[in-house]
N, C-alpha and C positions, 0 to 999 in steps of 0.2 A: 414604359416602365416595366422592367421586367421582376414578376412575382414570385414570391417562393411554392412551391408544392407544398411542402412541410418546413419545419427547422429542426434541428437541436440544440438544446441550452447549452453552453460551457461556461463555468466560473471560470474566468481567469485572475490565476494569483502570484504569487510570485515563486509558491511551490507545482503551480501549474502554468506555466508562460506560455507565451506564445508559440514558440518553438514546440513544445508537447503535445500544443491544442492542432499545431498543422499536422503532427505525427500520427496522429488518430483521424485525420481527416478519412484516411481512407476506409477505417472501420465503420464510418458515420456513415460515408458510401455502401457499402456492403449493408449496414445498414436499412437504408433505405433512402436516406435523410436525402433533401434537396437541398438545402444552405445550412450552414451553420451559423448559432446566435450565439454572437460574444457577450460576455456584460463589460461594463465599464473600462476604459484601457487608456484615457487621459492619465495624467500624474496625480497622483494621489497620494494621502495624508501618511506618512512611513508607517510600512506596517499594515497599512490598510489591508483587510480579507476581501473586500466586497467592489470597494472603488466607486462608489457613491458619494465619496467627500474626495472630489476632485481640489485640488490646490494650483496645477497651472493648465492652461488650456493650448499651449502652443506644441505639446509634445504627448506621445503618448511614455506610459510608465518606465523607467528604462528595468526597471525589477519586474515588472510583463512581460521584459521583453523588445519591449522598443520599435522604433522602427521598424527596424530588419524583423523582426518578429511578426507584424503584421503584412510585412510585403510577403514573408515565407512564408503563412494562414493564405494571403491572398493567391500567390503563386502556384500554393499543391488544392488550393479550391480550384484554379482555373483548369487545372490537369485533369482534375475529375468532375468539371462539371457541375461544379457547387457555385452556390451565391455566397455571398458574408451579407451578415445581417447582424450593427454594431448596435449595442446597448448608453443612451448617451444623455447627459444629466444635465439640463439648461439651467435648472431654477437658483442653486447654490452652488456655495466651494464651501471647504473643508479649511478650518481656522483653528481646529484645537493644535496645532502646530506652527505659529504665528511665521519663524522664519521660513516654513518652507513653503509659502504662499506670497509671492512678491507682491501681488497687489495688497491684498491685508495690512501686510507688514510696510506698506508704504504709507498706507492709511493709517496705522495705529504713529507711525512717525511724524508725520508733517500734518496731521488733521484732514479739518473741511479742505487748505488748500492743495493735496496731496493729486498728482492726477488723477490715480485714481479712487476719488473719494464718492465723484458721481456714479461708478459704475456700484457701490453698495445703496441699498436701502436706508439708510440709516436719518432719523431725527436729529439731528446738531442741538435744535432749540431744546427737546427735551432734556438733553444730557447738559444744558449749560455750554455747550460747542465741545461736551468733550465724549469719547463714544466709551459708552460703558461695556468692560466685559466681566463677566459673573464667576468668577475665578476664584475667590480667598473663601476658604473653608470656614468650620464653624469657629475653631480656638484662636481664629488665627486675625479677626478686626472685632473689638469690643463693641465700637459703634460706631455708625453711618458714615462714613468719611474720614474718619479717625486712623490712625498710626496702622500698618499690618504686620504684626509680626513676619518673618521669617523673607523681608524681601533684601532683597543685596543690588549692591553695583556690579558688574560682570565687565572686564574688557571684551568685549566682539568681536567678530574678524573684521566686521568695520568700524568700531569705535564703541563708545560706554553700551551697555546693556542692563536692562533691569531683569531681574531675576525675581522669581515668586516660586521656591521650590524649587523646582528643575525645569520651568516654563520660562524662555525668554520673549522678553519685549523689547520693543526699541526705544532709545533715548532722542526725544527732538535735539536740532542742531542747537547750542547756547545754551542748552537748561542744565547741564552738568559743569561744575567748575571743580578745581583743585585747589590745596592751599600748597604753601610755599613747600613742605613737606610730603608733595604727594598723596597728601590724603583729598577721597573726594567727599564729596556734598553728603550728609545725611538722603537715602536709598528713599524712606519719605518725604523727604523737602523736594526732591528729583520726581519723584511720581506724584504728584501735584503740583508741576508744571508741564504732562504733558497732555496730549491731544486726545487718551485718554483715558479712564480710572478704572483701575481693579477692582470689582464690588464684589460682595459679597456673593455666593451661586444665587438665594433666596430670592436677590434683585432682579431675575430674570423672569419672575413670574408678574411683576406689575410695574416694573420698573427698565426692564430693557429697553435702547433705542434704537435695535437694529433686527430686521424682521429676520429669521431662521426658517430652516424648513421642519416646519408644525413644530415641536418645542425642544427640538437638538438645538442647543445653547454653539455646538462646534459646527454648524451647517450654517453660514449668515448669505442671507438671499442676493440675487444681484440681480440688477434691472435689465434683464435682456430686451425690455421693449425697447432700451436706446440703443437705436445702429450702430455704433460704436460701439458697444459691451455684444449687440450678436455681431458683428464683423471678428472683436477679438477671442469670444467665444469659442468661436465657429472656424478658426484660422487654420485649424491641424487638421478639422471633419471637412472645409472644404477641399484640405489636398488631398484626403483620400477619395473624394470622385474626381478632383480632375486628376487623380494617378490614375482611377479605372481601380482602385483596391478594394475596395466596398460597393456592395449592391443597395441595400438600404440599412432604416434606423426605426429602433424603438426611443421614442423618448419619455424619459421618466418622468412622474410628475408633474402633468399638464398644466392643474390644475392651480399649481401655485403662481402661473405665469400670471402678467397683468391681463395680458387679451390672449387665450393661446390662440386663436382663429387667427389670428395676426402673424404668431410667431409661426406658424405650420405653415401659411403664404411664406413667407422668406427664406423658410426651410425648403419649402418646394422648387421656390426659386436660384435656392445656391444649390440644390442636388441637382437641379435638371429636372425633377418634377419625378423624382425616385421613391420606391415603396417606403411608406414608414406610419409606424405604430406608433398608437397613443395607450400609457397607462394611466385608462380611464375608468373608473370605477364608476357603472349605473347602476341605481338604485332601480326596485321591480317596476316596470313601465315605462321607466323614462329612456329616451332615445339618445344618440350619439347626434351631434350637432350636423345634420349632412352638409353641412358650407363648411365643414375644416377639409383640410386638404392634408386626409389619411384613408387608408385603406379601412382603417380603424380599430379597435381597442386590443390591448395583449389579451384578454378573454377570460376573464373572471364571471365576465354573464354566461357563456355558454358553459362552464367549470358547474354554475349553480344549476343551468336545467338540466346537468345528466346525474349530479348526487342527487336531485330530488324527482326526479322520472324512476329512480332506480330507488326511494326510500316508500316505504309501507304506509300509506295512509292511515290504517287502522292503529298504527303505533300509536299516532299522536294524543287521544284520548287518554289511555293508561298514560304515559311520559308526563304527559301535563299533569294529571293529579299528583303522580311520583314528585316531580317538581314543586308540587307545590304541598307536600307533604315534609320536603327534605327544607325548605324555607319559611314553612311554618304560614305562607299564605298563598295564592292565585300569584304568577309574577306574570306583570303584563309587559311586553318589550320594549311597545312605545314611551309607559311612565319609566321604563329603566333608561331608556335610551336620552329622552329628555331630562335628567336627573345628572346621568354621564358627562353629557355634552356640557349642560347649566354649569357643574363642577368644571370642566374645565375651561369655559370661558369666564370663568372667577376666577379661577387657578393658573393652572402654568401656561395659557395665553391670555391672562388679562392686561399683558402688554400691548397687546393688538390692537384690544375691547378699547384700551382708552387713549390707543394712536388714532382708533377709526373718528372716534367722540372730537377730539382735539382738530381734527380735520372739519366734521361734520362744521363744529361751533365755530372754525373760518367761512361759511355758507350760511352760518346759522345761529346769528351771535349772542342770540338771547339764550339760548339753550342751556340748561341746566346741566352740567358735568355727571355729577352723581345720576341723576335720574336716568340721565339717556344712554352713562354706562349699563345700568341695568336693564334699560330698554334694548340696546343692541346684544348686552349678553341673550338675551331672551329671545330675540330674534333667531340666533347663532342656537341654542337649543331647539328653536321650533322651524327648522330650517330639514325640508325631508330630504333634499339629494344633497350632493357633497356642494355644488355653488352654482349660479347662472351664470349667463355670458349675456348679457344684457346686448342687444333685446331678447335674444332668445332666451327663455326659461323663467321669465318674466309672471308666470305663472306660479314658481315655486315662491317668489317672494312673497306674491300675494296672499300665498296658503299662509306662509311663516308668519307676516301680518296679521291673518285675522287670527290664527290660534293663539299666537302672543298677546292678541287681546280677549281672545276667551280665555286664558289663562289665568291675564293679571290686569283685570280689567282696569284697577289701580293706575299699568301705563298708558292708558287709552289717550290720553293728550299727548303726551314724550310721543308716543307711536304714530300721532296723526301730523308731527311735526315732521318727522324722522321718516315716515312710507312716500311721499315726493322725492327728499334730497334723494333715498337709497333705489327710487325711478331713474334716474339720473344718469346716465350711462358716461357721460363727459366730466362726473365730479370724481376726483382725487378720491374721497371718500366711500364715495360707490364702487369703485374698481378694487379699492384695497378689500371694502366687506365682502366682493365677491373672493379673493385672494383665499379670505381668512376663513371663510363659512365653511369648506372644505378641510383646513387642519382641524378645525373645531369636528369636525363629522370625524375626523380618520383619530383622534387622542380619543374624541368619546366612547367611538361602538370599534372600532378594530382595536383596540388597544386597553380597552377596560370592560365595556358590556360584554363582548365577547367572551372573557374571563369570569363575568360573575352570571352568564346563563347555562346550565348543564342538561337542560331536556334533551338535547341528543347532539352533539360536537361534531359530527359531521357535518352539521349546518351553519356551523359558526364561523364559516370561510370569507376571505376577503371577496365583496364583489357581490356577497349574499344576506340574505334579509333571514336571521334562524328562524322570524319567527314565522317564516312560510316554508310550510314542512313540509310540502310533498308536490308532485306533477304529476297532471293525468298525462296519460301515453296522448290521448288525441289533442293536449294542451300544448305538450312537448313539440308536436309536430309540426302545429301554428304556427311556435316559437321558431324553430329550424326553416321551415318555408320563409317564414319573413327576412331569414340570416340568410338566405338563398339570395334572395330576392335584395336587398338593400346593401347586406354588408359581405359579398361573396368571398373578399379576400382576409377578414378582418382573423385574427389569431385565436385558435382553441387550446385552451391549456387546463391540463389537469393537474398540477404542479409548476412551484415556477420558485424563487429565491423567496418570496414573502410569502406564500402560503401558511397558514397557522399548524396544521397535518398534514403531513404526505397524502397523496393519492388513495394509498392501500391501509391506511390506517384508519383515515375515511370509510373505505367499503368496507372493513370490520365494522368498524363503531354503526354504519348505517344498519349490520343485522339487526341490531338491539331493536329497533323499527319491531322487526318482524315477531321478538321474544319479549315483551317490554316485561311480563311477570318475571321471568328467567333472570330477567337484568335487576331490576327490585330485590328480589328474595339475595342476589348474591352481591350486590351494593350495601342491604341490610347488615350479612353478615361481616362486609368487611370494615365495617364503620362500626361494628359492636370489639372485635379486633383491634382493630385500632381508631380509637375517636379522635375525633373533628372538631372544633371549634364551630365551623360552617358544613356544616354535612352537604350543603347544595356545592360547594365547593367540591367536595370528598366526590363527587359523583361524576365532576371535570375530571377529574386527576384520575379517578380510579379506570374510568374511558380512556385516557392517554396512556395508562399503563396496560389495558386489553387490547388498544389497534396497533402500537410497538412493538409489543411481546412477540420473541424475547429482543431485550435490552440493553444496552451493558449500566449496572448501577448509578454512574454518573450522569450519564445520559439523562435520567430520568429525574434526577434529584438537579439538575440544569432546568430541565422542564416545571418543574414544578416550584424553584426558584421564580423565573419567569414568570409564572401565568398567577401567583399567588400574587405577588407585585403588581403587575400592569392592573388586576382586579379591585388593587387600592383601596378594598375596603377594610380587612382585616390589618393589612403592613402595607409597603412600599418601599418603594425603593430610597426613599429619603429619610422616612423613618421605620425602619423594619420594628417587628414586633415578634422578639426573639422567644417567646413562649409560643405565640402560635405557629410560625415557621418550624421549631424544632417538632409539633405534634404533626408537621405535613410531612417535612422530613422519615419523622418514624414511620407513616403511614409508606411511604415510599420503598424504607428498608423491610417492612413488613414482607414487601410481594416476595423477598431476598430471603429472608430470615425465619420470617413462619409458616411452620410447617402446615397451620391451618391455612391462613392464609394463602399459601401457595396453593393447596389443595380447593379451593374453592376457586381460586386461576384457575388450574389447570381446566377443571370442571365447568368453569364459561369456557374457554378455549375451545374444548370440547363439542360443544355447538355452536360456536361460530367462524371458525378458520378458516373448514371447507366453504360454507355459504360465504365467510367473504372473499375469498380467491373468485367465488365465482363471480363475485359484484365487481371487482377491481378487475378480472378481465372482461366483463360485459362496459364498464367505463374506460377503461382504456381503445377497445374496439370503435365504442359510441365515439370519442370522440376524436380518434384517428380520420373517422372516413365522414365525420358533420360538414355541411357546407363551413366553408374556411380555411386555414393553415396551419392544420396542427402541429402542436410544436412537443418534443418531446423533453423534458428538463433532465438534464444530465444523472444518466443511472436509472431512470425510471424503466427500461426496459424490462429490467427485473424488478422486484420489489420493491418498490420504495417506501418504507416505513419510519420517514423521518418527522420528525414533531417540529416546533416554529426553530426561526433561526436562533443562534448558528448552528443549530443540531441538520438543518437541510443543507450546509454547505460543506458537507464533511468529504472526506476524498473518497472520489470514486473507482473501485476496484475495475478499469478498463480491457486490462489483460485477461480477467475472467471472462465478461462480458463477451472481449474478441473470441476466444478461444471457443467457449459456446458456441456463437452463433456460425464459426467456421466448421464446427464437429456437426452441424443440421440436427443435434440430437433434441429432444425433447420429449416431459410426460406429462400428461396430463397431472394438473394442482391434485392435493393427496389433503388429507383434515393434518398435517404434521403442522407447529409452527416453523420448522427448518427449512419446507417444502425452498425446493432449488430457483422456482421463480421460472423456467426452462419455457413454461406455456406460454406465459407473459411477452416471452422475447420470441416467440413465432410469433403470437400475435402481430406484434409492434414492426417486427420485419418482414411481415405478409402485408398489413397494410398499408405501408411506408412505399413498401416495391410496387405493389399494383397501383396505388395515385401516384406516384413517380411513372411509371414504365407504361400506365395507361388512363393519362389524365381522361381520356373520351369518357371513361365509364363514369367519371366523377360531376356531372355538369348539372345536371338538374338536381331537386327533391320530391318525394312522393311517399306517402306511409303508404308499406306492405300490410294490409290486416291478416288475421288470422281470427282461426273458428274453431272451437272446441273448448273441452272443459277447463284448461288450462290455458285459454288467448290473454285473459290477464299478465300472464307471467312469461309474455316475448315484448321485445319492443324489434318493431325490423322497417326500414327503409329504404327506400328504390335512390340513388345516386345518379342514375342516370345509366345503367345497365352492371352497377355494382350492386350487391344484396346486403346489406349488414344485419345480422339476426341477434340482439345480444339476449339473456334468460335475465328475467327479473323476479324479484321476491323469491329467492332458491328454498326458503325455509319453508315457507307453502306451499311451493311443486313440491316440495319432497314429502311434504305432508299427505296430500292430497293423490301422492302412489305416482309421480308422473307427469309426462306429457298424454297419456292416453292414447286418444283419437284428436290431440289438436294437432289441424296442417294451419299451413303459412300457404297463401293467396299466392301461387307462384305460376308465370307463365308454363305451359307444360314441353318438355326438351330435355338436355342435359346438361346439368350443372356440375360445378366445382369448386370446392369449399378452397381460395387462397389460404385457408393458413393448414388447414389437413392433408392435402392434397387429394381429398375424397371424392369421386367423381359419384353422382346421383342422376336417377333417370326419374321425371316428375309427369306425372301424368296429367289430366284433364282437372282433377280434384285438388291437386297441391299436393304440399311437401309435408310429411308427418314430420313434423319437431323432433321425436321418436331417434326418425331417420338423419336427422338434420344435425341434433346435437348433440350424436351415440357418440362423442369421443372428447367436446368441450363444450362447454355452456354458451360459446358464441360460436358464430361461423360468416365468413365472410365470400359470398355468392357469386360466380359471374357465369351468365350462359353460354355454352359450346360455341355456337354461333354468333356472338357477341364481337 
């Protein structure tokens, strides 16, 4: 198996194909980079940005690129020395475009007996044999089954078509007739004879018959555990190894598979037993399954121990009361998180809640319907990781069991029927609640609790628990030894396409840690400026608007669209609440428009810019040279201050980038919000060159200590004869006059900072910090003699 050194992300799109992505290969090289990370490059849904909603699996996009596009990525990687490392989606296809998905559209035509009708998820019994899709708007069916306004008969290129708007469907073979006149059948006498029915969208929340990936209604899941659906899956990714065009693969969403430890065996076995990533999200503590057959997770756990090695402990005290000041009580994460989750296993997947029940009650015939719905929803809220894999994790059920019964002790009989069958690792039903207990974790807290917690948004990232706010330096290290030791190859990322804030927006918002009065008093002011309906809200937003800054206004009023929504408590997306929207809104054109307002920006800016330059290059450093494969996401070289998608998928200014790092120019970060980002990218291509050009130095871990007034504020570790030093809590050194008289524990010889090029003579005593970090708040070490 051969491994990557690092990677770099590229979006590929149709305005960046493939042919672009190998044009730049060489800069990726100059770079540093050791392979490069595609995303998504199967056919996908027209139009697609992302390529997540795959629609055929035998070819790759021909608007990527195509073929020839990845043999030409594959061919100037070979030239220089790179791997390919492809991004690839097992669990769904992409259906809100019904013809451009021939299996779908084969299914929605000929039903159950459609070939391919086993390779979807889907209930027959519950739909009446017919597959329900949630398509007709509010004006447009008065009631349940009834007439739909606005659908038509379409001739096809292959024959009658039903139409709903500008959405076609297929006509089964004999359900459409003509009369002597040419005219055809009544458009609803015809869609009520096919395979299957147009419902309202609302049907999708407790009434759907086909599982999706977590509750996108245009994502409908397919059974990859049958050989057949991964053979046809898998038909295009297995010719790119045996062309030799790809090195390995991340795959998306593990967790929605029926057994992924299964699917990653067959993976292994058609690559040849080639590197590949799982995006697996662990919750704090819990481990990666060592019997899967991955190197292991794209790296949202290591993401979390360097924001919080690098956040102020002493913040959290003030934060919290602030918090709970701006919501009028204590918010505790757990009651939110369980509350998130409850709502949505009622909500937009209690489709699932009562396919699991309908199962269970074929095992379990007495079982009461209503009750054991709410028994399993309740599960599904008290459930801490995202799902087990029976046997393994076998232990989170049993927490979820007894809290669901300390909860509601009311289901303590439903619960005592229901904790056997959901032991069960061979029941139909147990494999789906492992399926489902995961969309239920990822709609709750990544996509709602997230949005309605504001003590400090830097912690609110995929992958991370906010409500553990900080890492001791000696805690971090434990953490990293262990990733040494278990997972050496597994991915480090500091940004990646779903991150909620960029990198650097993060290490802004992380100073507030450090000023948490500073941040109050000028949160106060701007919430008196312009008010809030939810002032805990006002405190997310007004954070998004300080780790961005500057902006451009749309941007921002995207973001705040988004995160107002997905929080669902004030609006949503399905029913927005156009009075308090437009007061978030104003608050957004405020940072634009008022002069106070601005002025009170400018004035946090002011104290925060420099200290966060210096955190977002001490994490970028951290986690370039962690045991693992850091991966860099496209443009992070420089600045990355993008907010949740699609604002992180926006095009990347490369010609800059090249041009920089060809000129070796660079200055040290400045307190400007313009600052050119120049340090960032020595960083990133200092460290990239040296674990490329000398893996030796990278093999072990070991914490460097250090002594003096200021040892709190280094974090520094031995690689294995590379030094990484980054500065932590910059607002405190700066306070406190200094490094002083703190040295760093360092063998005594001659060193050389890779990203300065500063040669240092270290004596008996160590390295004054002083001397160490006289030109950047990080520095990265290797002995003369090394």
């Amino acid at each position: 198996m051969r491994v990557p050194v690092s990677t770099y992300r590229l979006q590929v799109t149709e305005d960046f194909d493939l042919f672009a992505a190998a044009e730049l290969l060489p800069y990726l090289h100059d770079l540093g980079a050791d392979w490069v990370y595609l995303s998504p490059l199967l056919a996908a849904e027209p139009g697609s940005n992302h390529g997540y909603d795959v629609v055929a699996h035998d070819h790759i996009d021909e608007s990527r690129g195509g073929a020839a596009g990845l043999a030409a990525v594959s061919a100037e990687a070979r030239r220089l020395g790179l791997g390919v490392l492809v991004d690839i989606v097992p669990n769904h296809v992409g259906v809100a475009t019904p013809a451009a998905g021939p299996w779908w559209w084969d299914v929605l035509k000929h039903g159950r007996a459609a070939e391919h009708a086993d390779y979807f998820d889907i209930d027959w019994d519950a739909g009446d044999q017919r597959l329900r899709v949630p398509v007709v708007g509010d004006d447009d069916q008065a009631r349940p089954h009834g007439p739909i306004k606005h659908l038509s008969l379409v001739e096809g290129p292959t024959g009658p078509e039903l139409h709903y708007w500008d959405q076609a469907f297929p006509v089964a073979p004999g359900t459409v007739s003509s009369s002597p006149d040419g005219a055809w059948d009544d458009p609803n006498q015809v869609h009520a004879r096919q395979h299957y029915e147009l419902v309202h969208w609302r049907v999708a929340d407790s009434g759907l018959n086909y599982r999706r990936f977590f509750a996108v209604n245009t994502l409908a899941a397919v059974r990859v555990e049958d050989p057949r659906v991964f053979a046809e899956t898998h038909a295009e990714i297995r010719r790119w190894f045996d062309e030799g065009l790809v090195d390995g693969l991340r795959v998306d969403h593990p967790d929605g598979l029926r057994d992924p430890g299964k699917y990653l065996r067959d993976l292994a076995e058609l690559t040849g037993g080639a590197y590949v990533l799982v995006e697996k999200i662990l919750e704090p503590g819990e481990l990666l399954p060592t019997s899967w057959a991955t190197a292991g997770t794209t790296g949202y756990d290591a993401l979390a121990h360097v924001d919080r090695v690098l956040t102020d402990p002493a913040g959290q005290e003030p934060l919290d009361a602030l918090e709970a000041r701006l919501r009028g009580a204590p918010v505790d994460w757990a009651e939110l998180v369980h509350g998130t989750k409850r709502a949505v296993a009622d909500g937009i997947l209690n489709s699932e809640v009562r396919r699991i029940v309908r199962e269970l009650r074929a095992h379990l015939p007495g079982l009461p319907a209503p009750r054991a719905e709410d028994a399993v929803a309740e599960l599904f809220a008290c459930f801490p990781v995202y799902r087990s894999y029976l046997p393994e994790g076998r232990e989170h059920l049993e927490h979820a069991c007894a809290e669901a019964r300390r909860r509601r002790p009311d289901l303590a009989g439903t619960l005592d029927q229901l904790e056997p069958a959901l032991h069960d690792p061979d029941l139909d039903a147990t494999q789906r609640f492992q399926q489902t207990s995961g969309m239920v974790m990822a709609k709750g807290v990544e996509d709602c609790a997230f949005y309605r917690w504001s003590r400090l948004t830097s912690l609110n990232e995929v992958g991370g628990d906010p409500s553990v706010f900080s890492l001791a330096v000696p805690d971090f290290h434990a953490e990293m030894a262990q990733r040494q030791r278990d997972w050496p190859h597994a991915m480090t990322a500091l940004s990646t396409h779903d991150t909620k804030r960029g990198e650097d927006v993060r290490a802004r918002i992380t100073v507030l840690a450090e000023l948490p009065e500073v941040w109050a008093d000028a949160l106060g002011r701007f919430l008196e400026l312009a008010p809030l309906p939810d002032p805990g809200f006002g405190s997310l937003l007004w954070q998004a608007v300080l780790g961005a800054w500057p902006a451009e206004r749309e941007r921002l009023h995207g973001y705040a669209e988004k995160a107002m929504r997905e929080a669902g408590d004030r609006t949503t997306w399905t029913e927005p609440d156009a009075e308090y929207e437009a007061a978030v809104h104003a608050a957004v054109d405020a940072a634009y428009d008022s002069t106070e307002a601005r002025a009170i920006l400018d004035g946090l800016l002011a104290r925060v810019v420099l200290p966060g330059w210096s955190n977002a290059l001490a994490a970028k450093l951290v986690a370039l040279t962690l045991p693992g494969v850091p991966d860099v996401y496209q443009g992070s070289e420089l600045w990355e201050q993008s907010l949740v998608d699609p604002d992180n998928r926006r095009t990347v200014d490369f010609d800059a980038r090249s041009a920089l790092l060809r000129s070796g120019e660079w200055t040290a970060p400045t307190d400007r919000v313009d600052d050119p980002g120049s340090a960032k990218l020595r960083v990133t291509s200092a460290a990239l060159r040296l674990r490329r050009d000398r893996p030796e130095l990278f093999t072990t871990y070991a914490a460097v200590a250090a002594a003096g007034p200021a040892a709190d504020h280094v974090l520094a570790f031995d690689r294995g004869g590379a030094v990484t030093v980054a500065t932590r809590l910059p607002v405190g050194l700066a306070e406190r006059g200094g490094w002083g008289e703190t040295v760093l524990d360092l063998p005594a010889g001659t060193w050389t900072d890779a990203v300065t090029g500063t040669r240092l003579s270290v004596g008996p005593d160590g390295a004054r910090l002083d001397d160490l970090l006289a030109q950047l708040p990080v520095a990265l070490l290797v002995k003369e003699d090394s």
